[in-house]
N, C-alpha and C positions, 0 to 999 in steps of 0.2 A: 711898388716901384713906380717913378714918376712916366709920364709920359716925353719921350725927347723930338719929339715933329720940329718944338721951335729949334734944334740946335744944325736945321742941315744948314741953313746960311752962313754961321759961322765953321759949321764942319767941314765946307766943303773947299776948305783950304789945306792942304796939307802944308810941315814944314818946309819945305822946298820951292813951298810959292803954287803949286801944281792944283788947278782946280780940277770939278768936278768932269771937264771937259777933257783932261789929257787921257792920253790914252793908257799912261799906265794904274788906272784905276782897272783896266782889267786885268793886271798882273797881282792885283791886291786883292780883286777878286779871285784868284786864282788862288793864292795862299791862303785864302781865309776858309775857300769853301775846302781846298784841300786839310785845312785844319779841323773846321766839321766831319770831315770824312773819314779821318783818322779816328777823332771818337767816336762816331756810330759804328767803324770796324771796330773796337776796340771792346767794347761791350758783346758783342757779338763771337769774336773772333775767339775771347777763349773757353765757352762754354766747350766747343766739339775736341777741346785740348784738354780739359778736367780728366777725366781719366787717367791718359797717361800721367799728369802731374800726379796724380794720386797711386799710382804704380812706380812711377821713378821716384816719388820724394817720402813715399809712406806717410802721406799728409791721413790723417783722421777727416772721416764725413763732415765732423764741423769745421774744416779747417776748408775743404772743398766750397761749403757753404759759406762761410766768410770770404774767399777769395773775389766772388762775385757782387756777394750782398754786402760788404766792403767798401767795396768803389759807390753800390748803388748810396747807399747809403751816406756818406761823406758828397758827393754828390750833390743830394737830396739834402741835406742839412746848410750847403754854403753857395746854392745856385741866387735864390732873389738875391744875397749879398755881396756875390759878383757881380752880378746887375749892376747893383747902388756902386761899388766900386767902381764901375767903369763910368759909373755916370759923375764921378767926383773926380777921380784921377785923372780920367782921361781911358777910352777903349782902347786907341792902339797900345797903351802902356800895358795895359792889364790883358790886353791880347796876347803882346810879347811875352809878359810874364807868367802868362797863364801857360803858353803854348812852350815855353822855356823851363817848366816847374814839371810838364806830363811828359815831355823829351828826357829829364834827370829820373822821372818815379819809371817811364819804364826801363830806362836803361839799369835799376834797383830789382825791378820784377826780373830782366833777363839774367839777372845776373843773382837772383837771391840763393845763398846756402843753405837755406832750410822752409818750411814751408809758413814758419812763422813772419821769417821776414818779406816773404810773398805777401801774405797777406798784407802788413804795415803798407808794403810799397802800393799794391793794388788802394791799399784808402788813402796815400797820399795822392793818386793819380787821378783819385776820384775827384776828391780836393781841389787839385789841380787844373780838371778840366771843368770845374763850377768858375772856377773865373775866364776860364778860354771862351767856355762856348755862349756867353748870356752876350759877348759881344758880339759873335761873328754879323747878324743880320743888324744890326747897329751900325756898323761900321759900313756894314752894304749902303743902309739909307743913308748915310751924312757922305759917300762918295760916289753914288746916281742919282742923277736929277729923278723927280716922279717919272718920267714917258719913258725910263728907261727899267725901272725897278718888277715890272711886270714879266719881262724877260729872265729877267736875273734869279726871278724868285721860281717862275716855272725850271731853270736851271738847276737851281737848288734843291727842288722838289727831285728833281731827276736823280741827283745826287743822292739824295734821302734814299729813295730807291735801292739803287744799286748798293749803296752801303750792306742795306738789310740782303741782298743776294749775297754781294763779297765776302760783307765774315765768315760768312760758318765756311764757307769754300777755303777760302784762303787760310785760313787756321790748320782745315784739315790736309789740306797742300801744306803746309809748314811744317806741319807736326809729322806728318807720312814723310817729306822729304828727310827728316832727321840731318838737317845742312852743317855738317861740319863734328857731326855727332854731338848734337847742344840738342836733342830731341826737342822739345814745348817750348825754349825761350825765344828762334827768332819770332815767335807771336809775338811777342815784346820787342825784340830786340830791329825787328823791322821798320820801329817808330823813329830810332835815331836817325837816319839819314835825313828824312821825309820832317822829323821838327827841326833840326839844324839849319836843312836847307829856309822852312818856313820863316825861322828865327830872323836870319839873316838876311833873306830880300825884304820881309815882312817890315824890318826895320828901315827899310829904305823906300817902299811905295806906298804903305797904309796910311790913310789919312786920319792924321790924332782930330778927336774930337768929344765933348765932353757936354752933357747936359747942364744949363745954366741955375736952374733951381732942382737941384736933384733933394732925393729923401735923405734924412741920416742914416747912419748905421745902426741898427739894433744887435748889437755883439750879444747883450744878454738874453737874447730872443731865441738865441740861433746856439747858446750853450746852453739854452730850457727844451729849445726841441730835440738838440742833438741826443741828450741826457735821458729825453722820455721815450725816443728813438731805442735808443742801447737798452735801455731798461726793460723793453718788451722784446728787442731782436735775442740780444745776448744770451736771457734763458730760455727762449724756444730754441735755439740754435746748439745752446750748450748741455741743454736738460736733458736728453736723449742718451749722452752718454755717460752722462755723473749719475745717471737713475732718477732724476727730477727731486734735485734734492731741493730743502725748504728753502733755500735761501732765493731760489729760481721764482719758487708762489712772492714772492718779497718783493724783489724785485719787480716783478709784472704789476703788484699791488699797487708799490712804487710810483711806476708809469704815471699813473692814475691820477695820483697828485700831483705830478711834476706838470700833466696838463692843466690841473686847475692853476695851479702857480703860475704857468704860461699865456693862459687866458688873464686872468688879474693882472700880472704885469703890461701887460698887450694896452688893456683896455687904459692902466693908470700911462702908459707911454703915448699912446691917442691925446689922452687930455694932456700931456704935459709939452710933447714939441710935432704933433700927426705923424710922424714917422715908424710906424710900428711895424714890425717884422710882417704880420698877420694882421689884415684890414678886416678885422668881425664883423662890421658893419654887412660884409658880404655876406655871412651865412644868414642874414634877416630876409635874402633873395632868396625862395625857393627853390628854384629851378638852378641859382649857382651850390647852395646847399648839398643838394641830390645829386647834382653833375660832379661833386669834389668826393660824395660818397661811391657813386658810379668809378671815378678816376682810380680811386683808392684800390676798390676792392680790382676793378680790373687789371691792376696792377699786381695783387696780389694772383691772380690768377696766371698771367705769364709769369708771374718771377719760381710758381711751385710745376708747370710745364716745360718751361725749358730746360730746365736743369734735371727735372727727370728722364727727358724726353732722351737727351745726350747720354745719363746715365743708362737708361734701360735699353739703349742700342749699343752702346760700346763693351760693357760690362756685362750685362743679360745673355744679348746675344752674342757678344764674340766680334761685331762688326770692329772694323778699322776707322777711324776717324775721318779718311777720304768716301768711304762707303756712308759713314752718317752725316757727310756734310751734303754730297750728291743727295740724299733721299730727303733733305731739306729744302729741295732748290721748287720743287710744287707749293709747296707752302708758300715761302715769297713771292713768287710769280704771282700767283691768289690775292696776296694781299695788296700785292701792287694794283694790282688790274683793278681789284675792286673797289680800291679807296678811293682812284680816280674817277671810276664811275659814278660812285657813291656821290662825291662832291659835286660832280660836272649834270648830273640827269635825275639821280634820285632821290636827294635831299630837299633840293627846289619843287620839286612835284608833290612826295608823299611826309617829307617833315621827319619828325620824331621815328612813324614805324620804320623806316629804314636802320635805324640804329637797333632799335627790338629787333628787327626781324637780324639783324645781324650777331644779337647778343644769343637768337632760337639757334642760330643758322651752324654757328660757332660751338653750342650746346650740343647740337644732332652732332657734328663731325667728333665732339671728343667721346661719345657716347656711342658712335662705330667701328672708332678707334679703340673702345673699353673691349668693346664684342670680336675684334678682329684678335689685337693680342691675345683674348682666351681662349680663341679658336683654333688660333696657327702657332699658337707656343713658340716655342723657340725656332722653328720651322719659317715662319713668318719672312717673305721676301718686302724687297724695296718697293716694288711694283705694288704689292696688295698696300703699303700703305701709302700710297696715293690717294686714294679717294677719300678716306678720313684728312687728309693732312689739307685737301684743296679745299674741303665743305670745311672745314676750320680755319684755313685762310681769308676767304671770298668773307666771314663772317668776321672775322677782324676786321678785314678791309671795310666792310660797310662802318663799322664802330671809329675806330683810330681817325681818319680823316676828317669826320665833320663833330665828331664828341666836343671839339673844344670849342667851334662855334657856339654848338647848342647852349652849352654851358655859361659863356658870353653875351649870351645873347640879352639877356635882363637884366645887366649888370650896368650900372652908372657910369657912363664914361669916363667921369672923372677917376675912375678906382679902377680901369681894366687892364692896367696894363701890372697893377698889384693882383689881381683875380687872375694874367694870365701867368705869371712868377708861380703862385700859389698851387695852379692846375698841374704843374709840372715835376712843383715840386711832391705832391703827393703823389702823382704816380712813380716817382722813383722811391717814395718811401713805403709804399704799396708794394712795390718790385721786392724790395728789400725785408717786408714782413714775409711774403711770400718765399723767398728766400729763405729764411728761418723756417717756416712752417714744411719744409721738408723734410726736415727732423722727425715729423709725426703724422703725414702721411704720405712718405716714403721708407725711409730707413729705417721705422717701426716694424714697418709689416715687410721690410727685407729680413730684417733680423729675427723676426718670427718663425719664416719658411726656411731657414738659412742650410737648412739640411737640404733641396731641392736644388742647389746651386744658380744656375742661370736663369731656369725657372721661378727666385725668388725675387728677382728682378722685373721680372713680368707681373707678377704679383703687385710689388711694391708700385709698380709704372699704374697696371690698374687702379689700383687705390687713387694717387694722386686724379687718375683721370677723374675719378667719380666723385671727388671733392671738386677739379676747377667747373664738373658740370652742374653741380650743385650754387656753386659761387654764381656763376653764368644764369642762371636763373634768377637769383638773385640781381642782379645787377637787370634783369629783364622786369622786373617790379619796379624796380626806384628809378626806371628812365619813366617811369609814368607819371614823374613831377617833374621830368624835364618838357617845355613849350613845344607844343604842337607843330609849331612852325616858326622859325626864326625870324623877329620883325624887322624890316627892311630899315636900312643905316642906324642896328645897333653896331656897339663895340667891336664886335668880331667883323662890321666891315668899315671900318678906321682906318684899317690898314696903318695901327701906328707901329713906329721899329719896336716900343717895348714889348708889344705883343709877338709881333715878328720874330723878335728876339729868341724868345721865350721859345715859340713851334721848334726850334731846331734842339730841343730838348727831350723831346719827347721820344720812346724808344723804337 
């Protein structure tokens, strides 16, 4: 993705004549962060809901799993290419239509007849909001002068925050409410008002602006990855209950080559107009390399915890969705507190081990978590899983905040704002393997114990845990090619919108 710094002079006109100066540039900020805010609940908000869909709608395991990994996934497959969109079209266009495209998919999700067409609407939403959210901090830069963007982004951050608290609460407020006897859809269906309203001020104060030399579109880039995507998600997702039939080894084989065919095309698209989906140039950086392998697998490690984590309290134990959204609220809290820390005192001091020591930190909480569920079975209170859930927060929290500097940090300036598209888009495709990979170690080893009922749930939760603590170690090895200490005015401190952009994607 290009960098767009040269386009605030001319961005910062809107149609109406309205510079950078009026005052309704914070009405635009209003709706945009309010548009951000809707996606980060959005991803969040229906994990503590899965259950009852899976009770009301007799959705199948892999249909639960596709609902989530779904959106991750489409998502993750059309985010740089929303980027490049807005930087051609214009962002307030592709704002509108982005934010007008995720208001019609969930009004589809609240309203879907079966659990097939959930799904469809959940990957159109995903879709949907690859081209809302690559603009929101774009749109920020081309309508604040610099002296003003430091405020807005500490704002933003703030936002980021609470999102991650709001979801799980609010879903499980929704779903406990049962408003009007529509059980799990106002989790969807509370997006209409809130993008309508967006839609239509949105149109009238957001300043259109459009980068002057942007990248092309790589369309056949983004149908090579989607395809090597589906090719591996599909039968890990599906294998589990067709009994891993041959066609599923086929498929994953598949994959395999669809990457090299994606690579080859990549490299002949470089030489023919530099616009390539994937700038390979960057894996010859070490330290960006290992940070997009770090990114990855990290991802794959939230996308097979949370989704169990929901499952083995609502279904295991019997709790209520207000109950498991409550006993999520340590966890956030943790992560917040610590990522700020993290960035603001102990990255500047100790470098890289901050991240180790978050990737150990994270490691020990799921790993007393493994010990407390075998302990208290299905007996197990809110309160005892506090102390795994905080030691597992406080250790995100060191990871998630400064990961993507580090990552940045070695990376050519000319190429960071394609390195920061890239970093984001792997961790949602990370999410999204992870996602699938609950097939086999969760819902194998439920269906093994399946005679012990709620119990087998517990079972299945530990499993999953003692894989992301395996994963987690892993990821504590190959931050050992990430830079000791980040050199002072690389890329990660540009502070350009395309990188900017990009942060508010991350989950």
């Amino acid at each position: 993705m290009t960098s767009t710094a040269a386009t605030e002079p001319s961005g910062a006109t809107d149609p109406t004549g309205a510079g950078v100066g009026d005052r309704r540039r914070w009405f635009a900020l209003a709706i945009v962060m309010t548009a951000a805010f809707m996606d980060l609940v959005d991803v969040t908000i229906v994990n503590v809901a899965l259950p009852t869909i899976q009770h009301d709608e007799g959705a199948t395991a892999g249909q639960i799993q596709w609902i989530t990994a779904g959106y991750a996934l489409a998502f993750a497959a059309l985010l740089i290419t929303g980027g490049r969109l807005g930087d051609v079209f214009g962002r307030k266009r592709l704002f509108l239509l982005g934010i007008g495209g995720f208001t019609v998919a969930s009004a589809l999700c609240g309203f879907a007849a079966n659990p097939e067409m959930l799904v469809a609407s959940r990957i159109l939403q995903g879709g949907t909001a690859a081209m809302m959210v690559p603009q929101v901090l774009s749109i920020v830069h081309a309508t604040f002068p610099a002296h003003e963007r430091g405020k807005v982004f500490g704002l933003f951050g703030a936002i980021v925050g609470l999102g991650a608290v709001t979801g799980p609460l609010l879903g499980a407020l929704l779903t406990e409410w049962n408003i009007g006897g529509l059980e799990w859809r106002p989790i969807f269906l509370i997006n209409l008002p809130v993008g309508i309203a967006a839609l239509v001020l949105g149109s009238r104060v957001i300043t259109e602006s459009k980068a002057p030399k942007a990248l092309k579109l790589d369309l056949v880039g983004v149908v090579l990855v989607t395809l090597a995507m589906l090719a591996l998600v599909y039968p890990l997702t599906e294998g589990h209950e067709n009994g891993w039939p041959v066609w599923g080894y086929v498929m994953m084989a598949a994959s395999v080559l669809i990457v090299g065919v994606l690579v080859a095309y990549e490299r002949a698209k470089t030489r023919r107009d530099g616009s390539p989906l994937i700038e390979l140039s960057l894996f010859k950086v070490k330290s960006f390399a290992a940070g997009i392998a770090v990114q990855t697998v990290f991802g794959v490690t939230t996308g097979i915890f949370f989704l169990t984590w929901t499952l083995y309290m609502q279904l295991g134990l019997g709790w209520s969705p207000l109950r498991a959204g409550l006993t999520g609220v340590p966890f956030s809290i943790a992560v917040s507190v610590a990522a700020g820390i993290s960035v603001q005192k102990l990255v500047p001091r100790f470098g890289r081990k901050v991240l180790q020591a978050g990737a150990l930190l994270m490691a020990a909480g799921v790993l007393i978590y493994v010990w407390q569920a075998g302990h208290y079975g299905l007996g197990i209170a809110s309160w005892q899983m506090a102390l795994p859930l905080v030691v597992m927060g406080l250790g995100m929290g060191l990871i998630v905040a400064p990961l993507t500097d580090a990552i940045l940090s070695e990376v050519p300036r000319e190429h960071a704002g394609s390195a920061s598209g890239l970093i984001n888009t792997v961790m949602q495709m990370g999410n999204a393997l992870g996602l699938s990979l609950v097939s086999v170690v969760f819902f194998t080893v439920v269906e093994d114990h399946a005679a012990q009922g709620g119990a087998a749930f517990v079972e299945g939760f530990r499993s999953a845990l003692l894989w992301a603590a395996g994963i987690l170690v892993a990821i504590f090895l190959l931050m050992f090619a990430l830079p000791k200490r980040a050199p002072s005015g690389g890329p990660a401190e540009t502070a350009e919108p395309e990188i900017e952009r990009e942060l508010v994607a991350a989950p």
